[in-house]
C-alpha positions, -999 to 999 in steps of 0.1 A, spaced: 435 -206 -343 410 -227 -324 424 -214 -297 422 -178 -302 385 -177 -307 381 -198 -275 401 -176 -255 382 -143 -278 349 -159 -268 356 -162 -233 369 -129 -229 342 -109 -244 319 -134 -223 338 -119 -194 332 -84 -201 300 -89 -209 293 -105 -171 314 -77 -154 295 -50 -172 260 -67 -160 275 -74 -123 287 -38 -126 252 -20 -132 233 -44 -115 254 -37 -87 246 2 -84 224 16 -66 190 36 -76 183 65 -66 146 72 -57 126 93 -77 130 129 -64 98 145 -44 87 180 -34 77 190 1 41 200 -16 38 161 -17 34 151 19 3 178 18 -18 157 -1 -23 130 21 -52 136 38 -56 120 78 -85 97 80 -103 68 101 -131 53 108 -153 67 138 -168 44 161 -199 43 185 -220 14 197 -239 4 168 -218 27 138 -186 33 125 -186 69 102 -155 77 77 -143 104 89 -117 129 76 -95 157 86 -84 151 123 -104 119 135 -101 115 177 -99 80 193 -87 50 189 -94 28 160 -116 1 173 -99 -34 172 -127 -49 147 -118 -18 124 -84 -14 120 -84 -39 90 -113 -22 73 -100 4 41 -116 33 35 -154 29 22 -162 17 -13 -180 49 -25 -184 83 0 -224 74 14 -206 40 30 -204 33 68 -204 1 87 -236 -10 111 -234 -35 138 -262 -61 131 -274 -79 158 -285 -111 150 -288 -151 168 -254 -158 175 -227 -132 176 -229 -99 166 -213 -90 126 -202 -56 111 -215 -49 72 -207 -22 54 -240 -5 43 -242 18 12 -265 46 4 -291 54 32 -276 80 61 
């Protein structure tokens, strides 16, 4: 009798393992998208001269600058970034609000 419900318990241990294994083992299928969805994304970069770097949407020409291409886009839309020259090396700060 002892037996049995060993035996019982390991078998519906068993099935209960395969059944996990089983699904874990399927694959997902990603979620299904429309064409319309690669329109969204809009192409933008920051623009940079000398002494400014401008967000700039649509089609921006040129390189990304090698001090740039970590920066995200700007914190709010009246950002941009202004070279300060100072003692020592020059820095890049993102400045808010004045144009």
């Amino acid at each position: 009798m002892k037996s049995a419900i060993v035996c019982a318990a390991a078998l519906l241990g068993a099935l209960t393992l395969g059944t996990v294994s089983a699904s874990a083992a399927s694959p997902i299928s990603p979620p299904a998208t429309s064409a319309s969805a690669g329109s969204l994304v809009e192409q933008a970069a920051w623009v940079c001269g000398p002494n400014r770097c401008n967000w700039v949407t649509g089609r921006p020409r040129g390189p990304v600058p090698p001090w740039a291409r970590g920066w995200g886009p700007p914190r709010r839309a009246n950002c941009y970034w202004v070279r300060q020259s100072r003692p020592g090396p020059d820095r890049w700060v993102q400045v808010c609000g004045r144009r």
